[in-house]
mmCIF file of the N, C-alpha and C atoms, coordinates in Angstrom:
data_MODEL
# 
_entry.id   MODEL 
# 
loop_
_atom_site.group_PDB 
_atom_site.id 
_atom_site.type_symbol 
_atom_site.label_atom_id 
_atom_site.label_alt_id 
_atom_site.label_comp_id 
_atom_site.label_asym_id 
_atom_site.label_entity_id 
_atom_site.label_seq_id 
_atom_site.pdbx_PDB_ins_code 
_atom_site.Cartn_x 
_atom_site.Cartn_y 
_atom_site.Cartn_z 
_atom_site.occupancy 
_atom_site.B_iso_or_equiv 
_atom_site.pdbx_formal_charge 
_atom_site.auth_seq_id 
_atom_site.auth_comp_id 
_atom_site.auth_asym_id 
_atom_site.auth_atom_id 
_atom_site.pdbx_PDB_model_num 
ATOM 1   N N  . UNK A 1 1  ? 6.364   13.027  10.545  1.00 0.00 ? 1  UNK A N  1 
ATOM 2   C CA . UNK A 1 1  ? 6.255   12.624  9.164   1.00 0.00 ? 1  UNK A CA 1 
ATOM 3   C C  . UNK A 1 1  ? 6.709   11.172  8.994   1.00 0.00 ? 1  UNK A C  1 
ATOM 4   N N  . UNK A 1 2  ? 7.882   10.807  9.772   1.00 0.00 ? 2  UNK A N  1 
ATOM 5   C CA . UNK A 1 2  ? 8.020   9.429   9.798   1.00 0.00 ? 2  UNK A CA 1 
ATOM 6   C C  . UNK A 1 2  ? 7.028   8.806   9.831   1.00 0.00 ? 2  UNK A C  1 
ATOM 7   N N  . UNK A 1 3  ? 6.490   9.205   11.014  1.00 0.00 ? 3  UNK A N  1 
ATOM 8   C CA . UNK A 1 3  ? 5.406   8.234   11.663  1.00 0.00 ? 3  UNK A CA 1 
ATOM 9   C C  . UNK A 1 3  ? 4.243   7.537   10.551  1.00 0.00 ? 3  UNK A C  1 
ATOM 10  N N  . UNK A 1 4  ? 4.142   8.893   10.433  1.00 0.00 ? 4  UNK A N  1 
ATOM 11  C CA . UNK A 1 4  ? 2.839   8.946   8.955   1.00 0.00 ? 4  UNK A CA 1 
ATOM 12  C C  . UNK A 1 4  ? 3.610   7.634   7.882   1.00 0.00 ? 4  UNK A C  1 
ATOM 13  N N  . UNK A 1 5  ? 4.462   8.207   7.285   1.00 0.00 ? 5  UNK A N  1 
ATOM 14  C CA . UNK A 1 5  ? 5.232   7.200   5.588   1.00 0.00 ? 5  UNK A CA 1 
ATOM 15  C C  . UNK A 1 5  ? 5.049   5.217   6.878   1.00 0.00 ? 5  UNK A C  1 
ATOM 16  N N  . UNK A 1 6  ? 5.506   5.253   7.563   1.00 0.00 ? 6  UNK A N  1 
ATOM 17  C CA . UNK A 1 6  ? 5.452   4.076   8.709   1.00 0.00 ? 6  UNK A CA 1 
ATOM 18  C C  . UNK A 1 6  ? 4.351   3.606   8.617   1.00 0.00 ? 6  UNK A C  1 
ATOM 19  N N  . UNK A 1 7  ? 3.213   4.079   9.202   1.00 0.00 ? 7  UNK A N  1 
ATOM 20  C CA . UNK A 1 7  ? 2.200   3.851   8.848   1.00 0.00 ? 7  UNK A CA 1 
ATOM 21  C C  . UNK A 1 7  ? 1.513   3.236   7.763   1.00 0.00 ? 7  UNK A C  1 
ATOM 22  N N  . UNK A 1 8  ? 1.628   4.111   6.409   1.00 0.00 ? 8  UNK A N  1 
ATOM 23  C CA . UNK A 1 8  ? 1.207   3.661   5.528   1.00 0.00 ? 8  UNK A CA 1 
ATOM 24  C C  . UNK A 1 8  ? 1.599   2.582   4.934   1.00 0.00 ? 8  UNK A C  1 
ATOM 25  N N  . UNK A 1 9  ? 3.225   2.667   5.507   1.00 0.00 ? 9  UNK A N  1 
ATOM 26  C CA . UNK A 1 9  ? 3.867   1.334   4.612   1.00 0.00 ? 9  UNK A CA 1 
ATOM 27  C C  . UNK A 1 9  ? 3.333   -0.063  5.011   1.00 0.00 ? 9  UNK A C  1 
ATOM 28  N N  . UNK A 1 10 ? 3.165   -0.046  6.413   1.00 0.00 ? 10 UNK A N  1 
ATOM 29  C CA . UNK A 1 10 ? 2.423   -0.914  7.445   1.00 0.00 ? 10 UNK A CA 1 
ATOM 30  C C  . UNK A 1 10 ? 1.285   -1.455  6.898   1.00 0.00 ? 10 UNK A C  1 
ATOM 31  N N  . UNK A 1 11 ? 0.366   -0.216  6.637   1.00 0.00 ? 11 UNK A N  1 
ATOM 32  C CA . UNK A 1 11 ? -0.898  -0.509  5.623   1.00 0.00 ? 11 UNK A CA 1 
ATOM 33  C C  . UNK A 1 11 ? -0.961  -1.143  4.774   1.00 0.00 ? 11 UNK A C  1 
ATOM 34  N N  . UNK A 1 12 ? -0.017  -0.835  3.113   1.00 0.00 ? 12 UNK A N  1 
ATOM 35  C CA . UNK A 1 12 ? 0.180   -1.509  2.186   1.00 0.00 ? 12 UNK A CA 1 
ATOM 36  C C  . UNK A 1 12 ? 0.527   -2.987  2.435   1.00 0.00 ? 12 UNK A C  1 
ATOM 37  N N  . UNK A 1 13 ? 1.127   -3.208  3.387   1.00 0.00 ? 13 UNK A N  1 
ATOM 38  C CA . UNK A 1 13 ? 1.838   -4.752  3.613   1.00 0.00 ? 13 UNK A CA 1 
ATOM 39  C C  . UNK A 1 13 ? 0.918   -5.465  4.071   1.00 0.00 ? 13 UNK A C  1 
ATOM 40  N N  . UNK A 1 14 ? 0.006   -4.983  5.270   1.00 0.00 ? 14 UNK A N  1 
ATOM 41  C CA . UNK A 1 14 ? -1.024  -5.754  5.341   1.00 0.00 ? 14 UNK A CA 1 
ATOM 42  C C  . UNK A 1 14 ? -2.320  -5.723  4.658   1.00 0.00 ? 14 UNK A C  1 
ATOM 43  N N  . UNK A 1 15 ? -2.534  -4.834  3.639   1.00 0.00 ? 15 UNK A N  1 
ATOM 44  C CA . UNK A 1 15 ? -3.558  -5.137  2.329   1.00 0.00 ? 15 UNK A CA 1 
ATOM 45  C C  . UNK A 1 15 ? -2.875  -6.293  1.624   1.00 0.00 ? 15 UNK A C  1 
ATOM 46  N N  . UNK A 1 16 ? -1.701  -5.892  0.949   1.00 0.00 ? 16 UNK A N  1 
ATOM 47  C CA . UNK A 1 16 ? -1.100  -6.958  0.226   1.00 0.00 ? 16 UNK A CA 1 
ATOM 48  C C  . UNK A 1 16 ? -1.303  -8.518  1.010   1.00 0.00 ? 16 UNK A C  1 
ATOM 49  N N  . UNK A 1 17 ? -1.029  -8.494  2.291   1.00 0.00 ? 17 UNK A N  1 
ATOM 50  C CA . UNK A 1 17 ? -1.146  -10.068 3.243   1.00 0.00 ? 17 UNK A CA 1 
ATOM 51  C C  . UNK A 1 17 ? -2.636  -10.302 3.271   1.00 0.00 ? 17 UNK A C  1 
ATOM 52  N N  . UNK A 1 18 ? -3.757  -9.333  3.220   1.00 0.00 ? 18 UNK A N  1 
ATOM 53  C CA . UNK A 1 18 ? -4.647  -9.832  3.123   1.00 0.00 ? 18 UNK A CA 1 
ATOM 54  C C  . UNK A 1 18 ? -5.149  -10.144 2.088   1.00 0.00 ? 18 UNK A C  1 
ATOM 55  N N  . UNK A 1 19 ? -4.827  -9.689  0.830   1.00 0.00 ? 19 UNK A N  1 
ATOM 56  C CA . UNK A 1 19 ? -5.282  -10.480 -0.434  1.00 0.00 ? 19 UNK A CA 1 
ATOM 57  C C  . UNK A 1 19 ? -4.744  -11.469 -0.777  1.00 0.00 ? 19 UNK A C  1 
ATOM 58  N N  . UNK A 1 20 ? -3.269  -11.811 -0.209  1.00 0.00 ? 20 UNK A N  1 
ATOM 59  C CA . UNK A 1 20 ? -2.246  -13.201 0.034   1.00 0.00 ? 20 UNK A CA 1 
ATOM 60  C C  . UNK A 1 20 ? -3.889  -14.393 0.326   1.00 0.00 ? 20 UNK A C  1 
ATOM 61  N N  . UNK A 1 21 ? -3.869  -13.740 1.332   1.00 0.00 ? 21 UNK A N  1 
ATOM 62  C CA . UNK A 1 21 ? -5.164  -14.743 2.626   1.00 0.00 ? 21 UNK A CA 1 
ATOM 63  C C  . UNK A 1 21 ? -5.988  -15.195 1.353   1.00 0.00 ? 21 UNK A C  1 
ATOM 64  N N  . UNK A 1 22 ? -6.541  -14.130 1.095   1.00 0.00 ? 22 UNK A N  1 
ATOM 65  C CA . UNK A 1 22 ? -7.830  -14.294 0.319   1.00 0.00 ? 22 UNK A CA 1 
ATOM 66  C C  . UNK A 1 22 ? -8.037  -15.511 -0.836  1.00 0.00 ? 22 UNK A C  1 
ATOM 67  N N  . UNK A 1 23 ? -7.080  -14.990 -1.095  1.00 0.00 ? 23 UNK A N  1 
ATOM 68  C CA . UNK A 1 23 ? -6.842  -15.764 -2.947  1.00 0.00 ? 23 UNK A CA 1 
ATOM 69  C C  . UNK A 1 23 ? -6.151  -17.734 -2.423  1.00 0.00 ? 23 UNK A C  1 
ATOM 70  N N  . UNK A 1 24 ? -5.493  -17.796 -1.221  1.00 0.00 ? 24 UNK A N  1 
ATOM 71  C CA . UNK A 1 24 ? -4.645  -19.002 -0.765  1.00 0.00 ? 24 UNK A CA 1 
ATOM 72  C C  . UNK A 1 24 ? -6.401  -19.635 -0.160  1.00 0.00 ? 24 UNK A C  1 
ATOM 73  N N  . UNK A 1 25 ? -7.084  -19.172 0.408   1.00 0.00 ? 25 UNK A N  1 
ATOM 74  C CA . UNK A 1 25 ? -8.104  -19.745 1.425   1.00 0.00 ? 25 UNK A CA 1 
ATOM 75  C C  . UNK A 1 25 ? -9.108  -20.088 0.302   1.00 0.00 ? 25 UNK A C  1 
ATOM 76  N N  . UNK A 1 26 ? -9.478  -21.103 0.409   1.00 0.00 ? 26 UNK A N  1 
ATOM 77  C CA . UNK A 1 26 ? -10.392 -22.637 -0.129  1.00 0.00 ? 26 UNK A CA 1 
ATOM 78  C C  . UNK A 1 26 ? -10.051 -23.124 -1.462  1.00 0.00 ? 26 UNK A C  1 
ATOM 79  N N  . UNK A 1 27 ? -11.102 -23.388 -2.130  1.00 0.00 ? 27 UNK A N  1 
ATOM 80  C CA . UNK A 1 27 ? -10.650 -24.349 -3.304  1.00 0.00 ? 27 UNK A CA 1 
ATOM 81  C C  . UNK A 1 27 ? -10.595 -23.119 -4.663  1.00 0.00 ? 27 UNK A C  1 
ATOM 82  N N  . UNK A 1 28 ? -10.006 -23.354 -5.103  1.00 0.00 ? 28 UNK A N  1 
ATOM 83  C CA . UNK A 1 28 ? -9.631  -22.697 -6.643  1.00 0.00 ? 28 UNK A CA 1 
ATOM 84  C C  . UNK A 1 28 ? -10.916 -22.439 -7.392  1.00 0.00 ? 28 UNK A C  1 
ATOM 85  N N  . UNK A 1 29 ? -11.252 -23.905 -7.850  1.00 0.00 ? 29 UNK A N  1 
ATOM 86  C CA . UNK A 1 29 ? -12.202 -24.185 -8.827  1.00 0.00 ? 29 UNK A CA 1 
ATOM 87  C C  . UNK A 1 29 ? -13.252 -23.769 -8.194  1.00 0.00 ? 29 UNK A C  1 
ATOM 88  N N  . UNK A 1 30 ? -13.976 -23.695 -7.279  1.00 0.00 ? 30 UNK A N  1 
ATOM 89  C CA . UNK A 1 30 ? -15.031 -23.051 -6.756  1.00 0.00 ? 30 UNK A CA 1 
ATOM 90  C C  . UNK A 1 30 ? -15.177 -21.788 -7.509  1.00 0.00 ? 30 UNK A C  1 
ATOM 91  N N  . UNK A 1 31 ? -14.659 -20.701 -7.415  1.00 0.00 ? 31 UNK A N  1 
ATOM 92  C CA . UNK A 1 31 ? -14.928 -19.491 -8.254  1.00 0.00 ? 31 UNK A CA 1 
ATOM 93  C C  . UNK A 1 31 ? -15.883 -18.808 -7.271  1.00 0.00 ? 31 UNK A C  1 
ATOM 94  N N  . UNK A 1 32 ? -15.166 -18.680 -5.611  1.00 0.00 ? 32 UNK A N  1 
ATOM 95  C CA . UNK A 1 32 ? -16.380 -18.042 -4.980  1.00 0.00 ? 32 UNK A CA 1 
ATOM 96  C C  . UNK A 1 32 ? -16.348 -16.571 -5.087  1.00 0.00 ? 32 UNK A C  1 
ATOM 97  N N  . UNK A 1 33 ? -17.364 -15.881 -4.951  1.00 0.00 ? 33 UNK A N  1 
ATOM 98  C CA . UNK A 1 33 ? -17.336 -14.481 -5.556  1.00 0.00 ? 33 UNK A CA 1 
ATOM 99  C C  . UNK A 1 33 ? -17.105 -13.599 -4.260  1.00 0.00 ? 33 UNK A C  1 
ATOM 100 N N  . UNK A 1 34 ? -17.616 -14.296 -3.137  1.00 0.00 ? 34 UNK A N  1 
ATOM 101 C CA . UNK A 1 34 ? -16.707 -13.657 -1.760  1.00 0.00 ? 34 UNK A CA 1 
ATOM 102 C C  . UNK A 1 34 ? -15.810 -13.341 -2.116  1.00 0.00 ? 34 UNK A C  1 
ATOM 103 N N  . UNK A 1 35 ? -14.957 -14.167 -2.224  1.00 0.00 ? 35 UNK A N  1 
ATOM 104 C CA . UNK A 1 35 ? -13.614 -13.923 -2.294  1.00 0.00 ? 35 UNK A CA 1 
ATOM 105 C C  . UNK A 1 35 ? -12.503 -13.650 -3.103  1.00 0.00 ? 35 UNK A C  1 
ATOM 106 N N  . UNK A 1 36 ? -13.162 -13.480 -4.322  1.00 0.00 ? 36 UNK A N  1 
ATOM 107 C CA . UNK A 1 36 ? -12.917 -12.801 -4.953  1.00 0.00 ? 36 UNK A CA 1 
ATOM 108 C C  . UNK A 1 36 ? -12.897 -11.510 -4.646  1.00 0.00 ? 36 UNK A C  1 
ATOM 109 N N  . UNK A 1 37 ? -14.226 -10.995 -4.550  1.00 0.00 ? 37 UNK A N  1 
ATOM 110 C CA . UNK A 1 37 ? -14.573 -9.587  -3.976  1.00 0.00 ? 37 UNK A CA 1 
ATOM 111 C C  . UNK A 1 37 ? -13.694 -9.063  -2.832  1.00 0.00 ? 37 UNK A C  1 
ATOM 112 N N  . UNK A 1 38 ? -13.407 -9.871  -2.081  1.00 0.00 ? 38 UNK A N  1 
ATOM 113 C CA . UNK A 1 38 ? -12.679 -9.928  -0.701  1.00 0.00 ? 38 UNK A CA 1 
ATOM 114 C C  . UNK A 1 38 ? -11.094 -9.581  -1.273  1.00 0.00 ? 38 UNK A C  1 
ATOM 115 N N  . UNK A 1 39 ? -10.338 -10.059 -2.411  1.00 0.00 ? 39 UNK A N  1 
ATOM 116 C CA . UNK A 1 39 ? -9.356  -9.704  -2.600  1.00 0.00 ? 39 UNK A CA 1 
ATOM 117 C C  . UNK A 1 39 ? -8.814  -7.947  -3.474  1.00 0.00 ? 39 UNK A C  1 
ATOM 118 N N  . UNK A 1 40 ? -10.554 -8.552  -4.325  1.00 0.00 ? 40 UNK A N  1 
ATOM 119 C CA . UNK A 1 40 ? -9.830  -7.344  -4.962  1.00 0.00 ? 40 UNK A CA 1 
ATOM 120 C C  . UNK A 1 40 ? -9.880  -6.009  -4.512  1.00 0.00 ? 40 UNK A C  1 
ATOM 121 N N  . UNK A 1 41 ? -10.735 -6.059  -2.870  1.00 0.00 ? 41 UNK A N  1 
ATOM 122 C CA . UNK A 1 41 ? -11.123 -4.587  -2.117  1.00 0.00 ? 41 UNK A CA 1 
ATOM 123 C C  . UNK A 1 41 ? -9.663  -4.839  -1.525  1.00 0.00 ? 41 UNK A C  1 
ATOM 124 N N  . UNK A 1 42 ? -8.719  -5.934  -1.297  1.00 0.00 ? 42 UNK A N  1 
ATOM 125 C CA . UNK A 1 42 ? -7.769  -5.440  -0.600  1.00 0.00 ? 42 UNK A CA 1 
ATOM 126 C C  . UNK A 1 42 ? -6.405  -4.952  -1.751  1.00 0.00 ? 42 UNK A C  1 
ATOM 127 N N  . UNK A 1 43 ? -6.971  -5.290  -2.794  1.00 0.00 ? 43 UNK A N  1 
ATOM 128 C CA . UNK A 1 43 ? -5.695  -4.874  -3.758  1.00 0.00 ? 43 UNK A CA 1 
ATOM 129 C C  . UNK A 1 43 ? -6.304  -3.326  -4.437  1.00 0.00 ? 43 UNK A C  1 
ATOM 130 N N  . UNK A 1 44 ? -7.293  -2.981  -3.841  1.00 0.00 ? 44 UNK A N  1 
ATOM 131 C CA . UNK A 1 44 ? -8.026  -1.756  -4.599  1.00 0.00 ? 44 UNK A CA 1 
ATOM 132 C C  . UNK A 1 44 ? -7.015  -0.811  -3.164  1.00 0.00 ? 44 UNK A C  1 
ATOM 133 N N  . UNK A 1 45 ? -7.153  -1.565  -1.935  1.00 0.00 ? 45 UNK A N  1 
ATOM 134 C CA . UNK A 1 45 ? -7.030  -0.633  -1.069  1.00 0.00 ? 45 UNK A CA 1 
ATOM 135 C C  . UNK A 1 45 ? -5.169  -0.671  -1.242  1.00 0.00 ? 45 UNK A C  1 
ATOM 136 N N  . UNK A 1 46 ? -4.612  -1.259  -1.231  1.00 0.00 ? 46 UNK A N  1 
ATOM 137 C CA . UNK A 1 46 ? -3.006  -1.328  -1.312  1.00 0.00 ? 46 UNK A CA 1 
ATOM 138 C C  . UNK A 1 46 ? -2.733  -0.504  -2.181  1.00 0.00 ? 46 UNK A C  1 
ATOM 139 N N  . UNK A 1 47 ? -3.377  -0.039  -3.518  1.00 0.00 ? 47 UNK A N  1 
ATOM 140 C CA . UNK A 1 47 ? -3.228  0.505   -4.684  1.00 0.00 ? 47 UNK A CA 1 
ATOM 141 C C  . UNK A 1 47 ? -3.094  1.751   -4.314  1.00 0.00 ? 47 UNK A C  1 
ATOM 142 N N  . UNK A 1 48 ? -4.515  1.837   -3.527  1.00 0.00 ? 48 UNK A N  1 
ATOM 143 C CA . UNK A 1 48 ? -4.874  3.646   -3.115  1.00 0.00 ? 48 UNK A CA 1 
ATOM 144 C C  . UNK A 1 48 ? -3.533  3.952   -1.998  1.00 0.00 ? 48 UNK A C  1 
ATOM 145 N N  . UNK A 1 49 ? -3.638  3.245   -1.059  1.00 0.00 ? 49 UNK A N  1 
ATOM 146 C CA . UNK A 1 49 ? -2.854  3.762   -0.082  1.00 0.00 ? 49 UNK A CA 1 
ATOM 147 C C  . UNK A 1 49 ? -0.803  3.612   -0.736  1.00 0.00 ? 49 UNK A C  1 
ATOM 148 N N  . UNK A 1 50 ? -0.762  3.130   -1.921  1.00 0.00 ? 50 UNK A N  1 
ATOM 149 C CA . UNK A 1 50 ? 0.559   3.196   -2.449  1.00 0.00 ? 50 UNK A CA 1 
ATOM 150 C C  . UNK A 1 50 ? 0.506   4.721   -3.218  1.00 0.00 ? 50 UNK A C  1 
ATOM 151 N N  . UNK A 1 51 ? -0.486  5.154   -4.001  1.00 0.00 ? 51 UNK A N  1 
ATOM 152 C CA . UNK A 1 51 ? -0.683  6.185   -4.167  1.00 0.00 ? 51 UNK A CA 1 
ATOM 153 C C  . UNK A 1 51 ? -0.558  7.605   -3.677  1.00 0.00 ? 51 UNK A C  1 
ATOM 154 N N  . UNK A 1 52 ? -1.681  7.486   -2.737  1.00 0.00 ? 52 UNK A N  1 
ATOM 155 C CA . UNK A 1 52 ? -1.433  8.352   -1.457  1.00 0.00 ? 52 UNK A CA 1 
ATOM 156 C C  . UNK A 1 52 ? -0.070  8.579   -0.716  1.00 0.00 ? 52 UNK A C  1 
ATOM 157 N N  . UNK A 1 53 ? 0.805   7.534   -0.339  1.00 0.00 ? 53 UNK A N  1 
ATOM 158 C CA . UNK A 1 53 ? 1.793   7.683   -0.087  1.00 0.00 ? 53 UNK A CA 1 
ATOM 159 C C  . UNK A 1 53 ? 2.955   8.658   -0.965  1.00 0.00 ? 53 UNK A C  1 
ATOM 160 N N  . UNK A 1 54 ? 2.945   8.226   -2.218  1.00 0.00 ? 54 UNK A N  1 
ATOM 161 C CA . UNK A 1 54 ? 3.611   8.649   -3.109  1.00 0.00 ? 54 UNK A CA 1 
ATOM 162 C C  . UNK A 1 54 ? 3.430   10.120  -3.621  1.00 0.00 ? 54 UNK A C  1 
ATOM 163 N N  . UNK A 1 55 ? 1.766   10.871  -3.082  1.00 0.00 ? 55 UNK A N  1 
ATOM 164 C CA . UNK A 1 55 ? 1.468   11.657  -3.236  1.00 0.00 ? 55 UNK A CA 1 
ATOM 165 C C  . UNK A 1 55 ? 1.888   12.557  -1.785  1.00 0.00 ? 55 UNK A C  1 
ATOM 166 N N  . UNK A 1 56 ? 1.795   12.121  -0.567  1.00 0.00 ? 56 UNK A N  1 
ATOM 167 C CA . UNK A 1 56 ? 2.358   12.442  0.870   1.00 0.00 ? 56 UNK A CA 1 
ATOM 168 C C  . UNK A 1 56 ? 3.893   12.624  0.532   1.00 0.00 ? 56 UNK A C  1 
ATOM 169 N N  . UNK A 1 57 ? 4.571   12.304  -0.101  1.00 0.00 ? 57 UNK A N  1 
ATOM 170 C CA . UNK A 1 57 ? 5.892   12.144  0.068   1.00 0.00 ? 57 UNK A CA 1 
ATOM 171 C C  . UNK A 1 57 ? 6.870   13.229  -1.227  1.00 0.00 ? 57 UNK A C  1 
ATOM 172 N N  . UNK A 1 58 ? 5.714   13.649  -2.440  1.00 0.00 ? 58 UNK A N  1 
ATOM 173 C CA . UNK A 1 58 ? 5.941   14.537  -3.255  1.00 0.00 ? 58 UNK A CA 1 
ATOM 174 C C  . UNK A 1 58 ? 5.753   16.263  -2.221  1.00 0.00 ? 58 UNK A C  1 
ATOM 175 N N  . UNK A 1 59 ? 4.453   15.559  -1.937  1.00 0.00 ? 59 UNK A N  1 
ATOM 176 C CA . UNK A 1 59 ? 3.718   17.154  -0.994  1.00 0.00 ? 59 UNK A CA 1 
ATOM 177 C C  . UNK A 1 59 ? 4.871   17.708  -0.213  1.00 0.00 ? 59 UNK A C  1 
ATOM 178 N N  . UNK A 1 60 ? 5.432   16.518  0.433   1.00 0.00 ? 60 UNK A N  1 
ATOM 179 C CA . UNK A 1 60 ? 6.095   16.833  1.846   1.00 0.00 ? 60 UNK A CA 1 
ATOM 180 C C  . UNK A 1 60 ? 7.783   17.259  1.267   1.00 0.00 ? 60 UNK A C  1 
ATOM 181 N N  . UNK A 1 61 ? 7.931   16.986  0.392   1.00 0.00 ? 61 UNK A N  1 
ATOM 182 C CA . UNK A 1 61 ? 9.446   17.519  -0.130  1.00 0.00 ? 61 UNK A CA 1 
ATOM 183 C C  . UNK A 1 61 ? 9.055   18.808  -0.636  1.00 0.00 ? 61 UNK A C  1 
ATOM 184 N N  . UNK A 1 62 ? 7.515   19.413  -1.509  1.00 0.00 ? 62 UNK A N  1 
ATOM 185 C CA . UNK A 1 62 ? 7.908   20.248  -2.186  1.00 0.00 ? 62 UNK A CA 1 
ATOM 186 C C  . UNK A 1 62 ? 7.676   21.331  -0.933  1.00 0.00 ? 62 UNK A C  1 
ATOM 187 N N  . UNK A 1 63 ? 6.293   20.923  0.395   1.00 0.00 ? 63 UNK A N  1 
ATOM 188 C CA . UNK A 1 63 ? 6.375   22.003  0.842   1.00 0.00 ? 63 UNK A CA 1 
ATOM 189 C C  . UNK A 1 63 ? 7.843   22.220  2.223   1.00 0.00 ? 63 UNK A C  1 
ATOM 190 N N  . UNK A 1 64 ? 9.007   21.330  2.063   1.00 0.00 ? 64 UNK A N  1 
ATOM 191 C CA . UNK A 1 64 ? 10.113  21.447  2.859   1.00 0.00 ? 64 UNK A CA 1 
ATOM 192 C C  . UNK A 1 64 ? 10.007  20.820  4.139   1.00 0.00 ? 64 UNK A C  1 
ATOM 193 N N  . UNK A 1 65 ? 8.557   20.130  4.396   1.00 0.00 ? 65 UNK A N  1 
ATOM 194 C CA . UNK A 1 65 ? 8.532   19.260  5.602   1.00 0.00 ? 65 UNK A CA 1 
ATOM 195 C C  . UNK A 1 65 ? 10.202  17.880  6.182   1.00 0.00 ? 65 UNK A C  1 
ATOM 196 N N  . UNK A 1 66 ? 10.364  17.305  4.431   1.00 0.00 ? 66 UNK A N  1 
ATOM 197 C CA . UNK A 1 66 ? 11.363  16.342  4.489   1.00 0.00 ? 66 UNK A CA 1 
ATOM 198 C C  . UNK A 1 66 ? 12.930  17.151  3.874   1.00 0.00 ? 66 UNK A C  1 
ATOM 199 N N  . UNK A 1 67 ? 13.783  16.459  4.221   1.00 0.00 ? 67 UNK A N  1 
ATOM 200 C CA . UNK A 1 67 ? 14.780  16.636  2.945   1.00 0.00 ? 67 UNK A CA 1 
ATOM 201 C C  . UNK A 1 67 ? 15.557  15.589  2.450   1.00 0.00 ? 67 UNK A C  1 
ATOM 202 N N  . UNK A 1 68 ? 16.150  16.159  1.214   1.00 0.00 ? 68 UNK A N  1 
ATOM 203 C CA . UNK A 1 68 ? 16.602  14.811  0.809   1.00 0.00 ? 68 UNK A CA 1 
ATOM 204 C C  . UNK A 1 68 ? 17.673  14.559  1.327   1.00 0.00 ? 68 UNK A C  1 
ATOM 205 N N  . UNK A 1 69 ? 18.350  12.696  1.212   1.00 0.00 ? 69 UNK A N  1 
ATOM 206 C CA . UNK A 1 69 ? 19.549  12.791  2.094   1.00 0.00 ? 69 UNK A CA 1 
ATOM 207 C C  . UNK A 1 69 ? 20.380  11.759  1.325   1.00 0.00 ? 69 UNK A C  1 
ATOM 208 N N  . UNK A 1 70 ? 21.616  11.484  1.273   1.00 0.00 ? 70 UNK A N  1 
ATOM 209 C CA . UNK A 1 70 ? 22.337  10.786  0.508   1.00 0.00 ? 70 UNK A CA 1 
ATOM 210 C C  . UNK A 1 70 ? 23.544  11.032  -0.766  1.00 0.00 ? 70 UNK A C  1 
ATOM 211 N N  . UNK A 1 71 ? 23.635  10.628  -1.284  1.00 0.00 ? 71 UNK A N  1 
ATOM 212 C CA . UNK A 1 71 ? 24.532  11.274  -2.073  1.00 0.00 ? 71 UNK A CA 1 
ATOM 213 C C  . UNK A 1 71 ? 24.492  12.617  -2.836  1.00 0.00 ? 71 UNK A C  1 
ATOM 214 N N  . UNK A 1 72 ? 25.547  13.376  -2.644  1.00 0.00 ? 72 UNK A N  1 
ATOM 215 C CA . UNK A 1 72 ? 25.275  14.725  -3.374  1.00 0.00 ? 72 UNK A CA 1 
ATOM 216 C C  . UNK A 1 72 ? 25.249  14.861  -5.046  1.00 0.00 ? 72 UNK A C  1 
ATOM 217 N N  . UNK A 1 73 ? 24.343  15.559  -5.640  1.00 0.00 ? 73 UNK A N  1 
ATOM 218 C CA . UNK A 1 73 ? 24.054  15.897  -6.616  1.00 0.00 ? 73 UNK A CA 1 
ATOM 219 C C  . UNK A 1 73 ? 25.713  16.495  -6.858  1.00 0.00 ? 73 UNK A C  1 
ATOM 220 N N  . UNK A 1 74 ? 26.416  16.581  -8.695  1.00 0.00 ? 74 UNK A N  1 
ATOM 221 C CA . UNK A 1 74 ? 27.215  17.321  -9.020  1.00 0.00 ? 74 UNK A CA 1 
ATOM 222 C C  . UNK A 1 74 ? 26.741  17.425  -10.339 1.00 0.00 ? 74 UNK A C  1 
# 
């Protein structure tokens, strides 16, 4: 299960670095629609896979895969 949440986090960081890329690479004022397009599939994909995660990580507590750890509830 680590492996998996690792993974994804991995994912998100490099969607996020690639829409970094996207939006920093050529001129502003151009208004190219590449790249535009090019960013917003990587902020569509960071979105989903932040999602998913968040949905992996509800699943996995309720069906007892994880547990919680840290300070005790009183």
């Amino acid at each position: 299960m680590k492996m998996l949440v690792l993974l994804a986090f991995v994912g998100i960081v490099a969607s996020l670095g690639t829409a970094l890329v996207a939006m920093m690479r050529g001129d502003s004022s151009s208004g190219d629609p590449q790249r535009s397009r090019r960013m917003a599939r990587a902020l569509t994909m960071r979105i989903g896979l932040s999602v998913l995660l968040f949905v992996l990580l509800i699943l996995s507590h309720t069906m007892g895969w994880i547990q919680p750890t840290g300070l005790p509830v009183r």
